[in-house]
C-alpha positions in Angstrom: 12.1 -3.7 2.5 8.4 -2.8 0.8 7.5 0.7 -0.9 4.8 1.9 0.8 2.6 4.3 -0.1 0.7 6.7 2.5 -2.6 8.5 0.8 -4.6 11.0 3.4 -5.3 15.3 4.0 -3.9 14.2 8.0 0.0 15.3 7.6 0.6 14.7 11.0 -0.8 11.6 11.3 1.0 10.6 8.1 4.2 11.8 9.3 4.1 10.0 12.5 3.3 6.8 10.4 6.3 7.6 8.1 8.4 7.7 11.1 6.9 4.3 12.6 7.5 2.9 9.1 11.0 4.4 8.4 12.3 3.1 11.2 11.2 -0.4 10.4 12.7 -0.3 7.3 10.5 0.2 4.7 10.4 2.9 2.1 7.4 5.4 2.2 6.0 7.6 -0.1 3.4 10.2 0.9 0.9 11.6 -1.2 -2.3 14.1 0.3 -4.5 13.5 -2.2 -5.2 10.2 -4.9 -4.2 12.6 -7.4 -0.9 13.1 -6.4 -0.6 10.0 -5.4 -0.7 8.5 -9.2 2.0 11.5 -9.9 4.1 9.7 -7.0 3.9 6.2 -8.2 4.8 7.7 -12.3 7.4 9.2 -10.9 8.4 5.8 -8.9 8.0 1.9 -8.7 4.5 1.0 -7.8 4.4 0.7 -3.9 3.6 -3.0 -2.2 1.4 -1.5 -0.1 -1.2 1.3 -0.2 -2.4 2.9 3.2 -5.3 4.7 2.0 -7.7 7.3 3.9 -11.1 5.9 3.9 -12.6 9.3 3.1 -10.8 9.3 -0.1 -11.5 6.0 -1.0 -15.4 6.4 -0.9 -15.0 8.5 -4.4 -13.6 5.9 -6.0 -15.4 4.6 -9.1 -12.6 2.6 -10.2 -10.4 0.5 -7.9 -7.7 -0.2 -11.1 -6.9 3.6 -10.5 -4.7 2.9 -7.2 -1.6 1.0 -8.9 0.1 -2.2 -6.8 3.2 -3.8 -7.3 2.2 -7.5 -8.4 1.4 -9.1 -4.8 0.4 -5.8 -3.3 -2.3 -4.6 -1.3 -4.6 -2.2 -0.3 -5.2 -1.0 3.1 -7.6 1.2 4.2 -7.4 3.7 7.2 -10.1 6.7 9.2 -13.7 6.3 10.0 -14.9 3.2 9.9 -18.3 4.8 9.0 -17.7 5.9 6.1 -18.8 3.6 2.8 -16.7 2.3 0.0 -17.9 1.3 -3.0 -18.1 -2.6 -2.9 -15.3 -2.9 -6.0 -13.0 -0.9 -3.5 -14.2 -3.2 -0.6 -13.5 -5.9 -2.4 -9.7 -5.0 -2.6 -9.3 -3.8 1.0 -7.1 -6.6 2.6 -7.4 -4.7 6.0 -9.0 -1.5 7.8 -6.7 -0.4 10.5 -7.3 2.4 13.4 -4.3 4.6 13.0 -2.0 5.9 14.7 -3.3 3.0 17.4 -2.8 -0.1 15.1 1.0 1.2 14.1 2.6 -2.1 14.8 -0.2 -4.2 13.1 0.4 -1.9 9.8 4.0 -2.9 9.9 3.4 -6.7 10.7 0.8 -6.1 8.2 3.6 -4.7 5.5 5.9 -7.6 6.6 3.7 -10.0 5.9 2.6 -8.7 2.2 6.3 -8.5 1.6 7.1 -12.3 2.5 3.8 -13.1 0.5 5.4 -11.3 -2.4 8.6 -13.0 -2.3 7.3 -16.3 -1.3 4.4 -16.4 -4.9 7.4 -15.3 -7.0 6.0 -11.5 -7.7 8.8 -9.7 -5.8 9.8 -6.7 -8.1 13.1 -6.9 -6.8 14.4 -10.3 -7.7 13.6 -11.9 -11.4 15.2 -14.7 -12.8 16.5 -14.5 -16.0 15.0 -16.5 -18.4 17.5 -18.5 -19.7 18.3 -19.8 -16.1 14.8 -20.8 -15.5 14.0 -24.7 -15.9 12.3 -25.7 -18.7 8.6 -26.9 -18.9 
């Protein structure tokens, strides 16, 4: 399933997303801060999905700073008052209410996923190039 990665301060509301997402099968990461979040994804594969706090994403300057898998996507999460900076808007494929939208964050993940593997940028699977066809 997708690497997911959960960016907030809220550890409890993380946790019980981690738990939601676990048990559907995905892998989750969990960083506090979008500091620590880069050190996550150095230290791993870039996540398919990034759940971001709104609050941290209004300080954003620049959106190339929160690394995707090729296909991923950006979600954003928290008070739907607060402003992001229209490049960051611009990547936002959805704003959820969480911990109430749980199930659309994983329907959400699913669907990212399948739109991955069905464009050909699935990390996991590569053909090797001398059994692609030729042009």
């Amino acid at each position: 399933m997708a690497d997911i990665l959960l960016v907030g301060a809220d550890a409890s509301l993380l946790e019980g997303i981690t738990q939601a997402l676990a048990a559907a099968g995905h892998h989750v990461l969990v960083a506090s801060s979008l500091t620590e979040a880069s050190f996550v994804v150095a230290a791993a594969a870039a996540p398919l999905l990034a759940v971001v706090d709104r609050a941290l994403l209004s300080s954003v300057t620049d959106a190339r700073s929160i690394t995707l898998a090729p296909g991923g996507a950006l979600v954003a999460f928290g008070d739907p008052w607060t402003p992001l900076p229209a490049p960051v808007r611009r990547l936002v494929l959805a704003e959820l209410r969480l911990p109430l939208e749980r199930a659309r964050l994983s329907a959400l993940a699913a669907h990212v996923e399948e739109r991955a593997r069905r464009t050909g940028r699935d990390a996991t699977v590569r053909t090797p190039p001398d059994s692609r066809p030729a042009l």
